[in-house]
Every structure is written in structure tokens, then in C-alpha cells.
N, C-alpha and C positions, 0 to 999 in steps of 0.2 A: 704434127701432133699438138694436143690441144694445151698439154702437160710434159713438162720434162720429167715429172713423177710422182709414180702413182703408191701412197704408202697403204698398207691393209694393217687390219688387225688382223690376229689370228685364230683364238677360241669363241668359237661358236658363229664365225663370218666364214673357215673355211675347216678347220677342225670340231669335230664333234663332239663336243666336252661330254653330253649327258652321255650319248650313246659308248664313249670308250671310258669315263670314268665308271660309267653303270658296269663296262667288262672287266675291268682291272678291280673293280673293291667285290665282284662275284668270286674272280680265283682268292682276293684275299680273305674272302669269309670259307672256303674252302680248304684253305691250305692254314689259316689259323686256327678253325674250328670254333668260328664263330656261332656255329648252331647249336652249341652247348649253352652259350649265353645271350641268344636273343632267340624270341620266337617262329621268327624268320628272313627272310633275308632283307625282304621289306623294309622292316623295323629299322634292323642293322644299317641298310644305305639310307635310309630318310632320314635316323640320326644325323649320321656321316655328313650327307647333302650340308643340311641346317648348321651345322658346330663349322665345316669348311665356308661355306658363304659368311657366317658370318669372322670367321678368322680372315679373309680372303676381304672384306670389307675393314678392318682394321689395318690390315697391313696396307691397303691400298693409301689410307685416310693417317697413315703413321704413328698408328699407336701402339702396334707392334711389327718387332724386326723379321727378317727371314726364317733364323732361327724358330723361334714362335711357332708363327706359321706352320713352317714343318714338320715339330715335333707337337705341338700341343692337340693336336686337331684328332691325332690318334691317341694319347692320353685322356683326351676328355669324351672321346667315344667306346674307350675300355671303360672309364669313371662312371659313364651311362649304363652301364651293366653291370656295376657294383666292384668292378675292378681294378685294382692298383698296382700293376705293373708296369716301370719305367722299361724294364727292359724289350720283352713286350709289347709294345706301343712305338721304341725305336727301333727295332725289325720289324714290324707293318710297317713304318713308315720310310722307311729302306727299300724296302720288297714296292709297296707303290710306284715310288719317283724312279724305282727302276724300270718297274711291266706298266708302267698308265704311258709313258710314250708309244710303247712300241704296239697301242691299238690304233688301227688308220683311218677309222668311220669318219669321212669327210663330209657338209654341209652339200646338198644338194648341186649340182653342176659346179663343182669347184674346179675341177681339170678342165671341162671343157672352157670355161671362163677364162680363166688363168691363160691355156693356151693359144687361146686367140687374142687377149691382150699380148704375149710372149712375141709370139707371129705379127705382129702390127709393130712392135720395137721398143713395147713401152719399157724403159726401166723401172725397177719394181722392188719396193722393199717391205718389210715388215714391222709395225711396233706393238712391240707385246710385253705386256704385263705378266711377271714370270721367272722361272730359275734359268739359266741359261744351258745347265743342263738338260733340262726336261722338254724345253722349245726348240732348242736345237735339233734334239733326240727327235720329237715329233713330225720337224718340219723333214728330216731324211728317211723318218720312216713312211711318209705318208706320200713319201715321191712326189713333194715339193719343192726342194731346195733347188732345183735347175730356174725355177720361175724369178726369185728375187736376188738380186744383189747382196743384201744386208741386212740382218734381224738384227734392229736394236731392241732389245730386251730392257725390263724396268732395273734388272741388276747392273749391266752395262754403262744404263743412263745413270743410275743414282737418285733416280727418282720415278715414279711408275703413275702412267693417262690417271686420272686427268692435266696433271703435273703440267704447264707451259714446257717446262723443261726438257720431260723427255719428246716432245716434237720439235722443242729446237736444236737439241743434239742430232736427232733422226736426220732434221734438214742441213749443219752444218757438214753433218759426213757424204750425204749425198749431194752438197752445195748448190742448194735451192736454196731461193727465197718465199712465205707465204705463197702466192700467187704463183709461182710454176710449177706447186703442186697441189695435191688433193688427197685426202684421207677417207679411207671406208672402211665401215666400221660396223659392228650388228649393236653394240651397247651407246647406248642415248646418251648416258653419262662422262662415260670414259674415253667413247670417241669424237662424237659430233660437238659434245659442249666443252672438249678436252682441245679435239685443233680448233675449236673459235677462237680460244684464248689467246692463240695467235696469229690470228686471221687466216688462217688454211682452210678455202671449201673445202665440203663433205659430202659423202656419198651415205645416207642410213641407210643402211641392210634391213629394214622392218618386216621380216614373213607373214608377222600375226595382224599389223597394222596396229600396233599396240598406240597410244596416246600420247601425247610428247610437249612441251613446251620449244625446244630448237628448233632453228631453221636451218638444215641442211641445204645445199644444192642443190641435192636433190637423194628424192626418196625411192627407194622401190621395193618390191616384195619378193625378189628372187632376184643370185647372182646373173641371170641370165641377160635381166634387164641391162646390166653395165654395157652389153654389146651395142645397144640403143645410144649410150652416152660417149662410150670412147670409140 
């Protein structure tokens, strides 16, 4: 084998963030009765999207903690509705980090990929930015967890991609050095220019062929293409 290991991300390289967060905040505008204060559901998740990415961009960039994250993301999508309830906003955000695991819409040929790296021997781990509640939950709901050895998660590491750190933790546990292993990853930022930092090839996950400044290993537009490289 070409690698002694093969590390992945996880949202949106083999979990489907838009399609099962688009399912989990539909029950929660249902079962909160969110249609009494937005116009429609639309409104309500493109809020949601926008106030999360960019909470989801602070916490990564450490300007705020876990906590934060968590809990503000749905206070300040009540706020957006003229509404100020703490309590409220920490039941949605309870009810979320419970039901947003347990949807399994996977990225495109992610089993079949997966299993035929499995079947060839590769060892195989995860680093993902994330609660380790909630990536855990994901990766066993979505009848992953047989593929990888080891999710190290950004809570775990104590520091979350593009971080050096959480790719050297990732590789001290599976004890690799840079060069006998490889990272793939769908985010330009947090994967490909996150293991350069410490010389680890990459694999970019690009579907849209979107524009990029990094030089990965290499690039492809579908997990299928990895069959082509390992």
C-alpha cells in the first residue's frame, strides 16, 4: 500500500450536512412552531444557515468557545424574529444536537468508496471539526463506524483544522509520520491548507471544481475517483 493511512474529513466529504441539517431544523420549525414567527420555512433555515456558518467560523478561528456556538446560534435566530427567550432557544438547541445526528444522507458514493478502500486494508481514520457527541452519533448512525479506526474530533484534539495541531495529534495516535499518510478532505481551507502545515498530501474532494489557491496531490470531482489513486 502506497500509505499506511488514510485520514478523511467528515461533513460534507462523506456526510451530508446541507441535506440532514436542511431535515433536523424542518422537524424543529415543526415541533417549535416556528410558522407563527417566520413567513416560512425558507426564511427560518437561511436565517439559521447564515448566524451558524458564521458562529461555526468563529469558533473554528477561536474567538468563541463550544459553549457559544451551541447555545447562541439559536438565541440569535429567536432574536431574528423579535424573540427573547433563553429558555426556548436552549430546548431547540438540545432537540437539534440530539435529532441532526441521527439523519444519514451521505455524499455521493461514500459506501461504495469507503468499502473498497476497507477491502484493500487500508487503515482509516477520521479528523473532524466538531462535538464529539454529535460526530460520534453521526458516524454510527450513518453505518460508518466499521470503516475507520479513530475519530479524532476538534474537542479531543483541543484544537480544531486548520490547527497544525489537530493533524499532529491525529498522527501521533495512529503513529504516522507526514509522508505515510494522506488527508481528504471537501474544505480548501480546513483540509488541504490545514495538513500542508504539516507536510501531509491531500486528496481535495472538489464536485463544483470550485477555484482554489492550494496544491493538493491531487484533486478530483467525485469520491469515486479515489479508486483511480489507492
Amino acid at each position: 500500500m502506497k500509505y499506511k493511512h488514510l485520514f478523511f474529513d467528515l461533513d460534507d466529504t462523506f456526510w451530508d450536512v446541507r441535506s440532514n441539517q436542511e431535515s433536523a431544523q424542518r422537524e424543529l420549525f415543526s415541533v417549535f412552531g416556528m410558522a407563527a414567527h417566520y413567513p416560512d420555512f425558507d426564511t427560518y433555515y437561511g436565517t439559521f444557515r447564515e448566524i451558524n456558518q458564521r458562529l461555526w467560523t468563529e469558533y473554528r478561528d477561536g474567538i468563541v468557545n463550544r459553549e457559544t456556538l451551541r447555545n447562541q446560534r439559536f438565541v440569535r435566530l429567536l432574536e431574528s424574529a423579535g424573540i427573547r427567550d433563553e429558555r426556548l432557544a436552549m430546548d431547540m438547541s438540545d432537540e437539534y444536537l440530539r435529532i441532526s445526528p441521527t439523519f444519514n444522507a451521505l455524499m455521493p458514493h461514500s459506501k461504495e468508496v469507503l468499502e473498497y478502500l476497507y477491502d484493500k486494508g487500508y487503515p482509516m481514520s477520521l479528523i473532524t471539526n466538531g462535538f464529539n457527541e454529535v460526530q460520534f452519533r453521526k458516524v454510527e448512525c450513518s453505518g460508518l463506524k466499521k470503516f475507520f479506526r479513530r475519530i479524532t474530533t476538534s474537542e479531543f484534539a483541543g484544537i480544531g483544522k486548520p490547527n497544525p495541531g489537530i493533524f499532529e495529534y491525529a498522527m501521533r495516535k495512529a503513529e504516522v509520520g507526514p509522508s505515510e499518510c494522506i488527508m481528504v478532505g471537501d474544505d480548501v481551507y480546513t483540509d488541504i491548507y490545514g495538513s500542508s502545515t504539516v507536510g501531509m498530501p491531500s486528496v481535495f474532494v472538489n464536485p463544483s471544481g470550485a477555484e482554489h489557491d492550494q496544491h493538493p496531490l491531487h484533486e478530483v470531482r467525485s469520491l469515486l475517483e479515489l479508486k483511480e489513486i489507492f
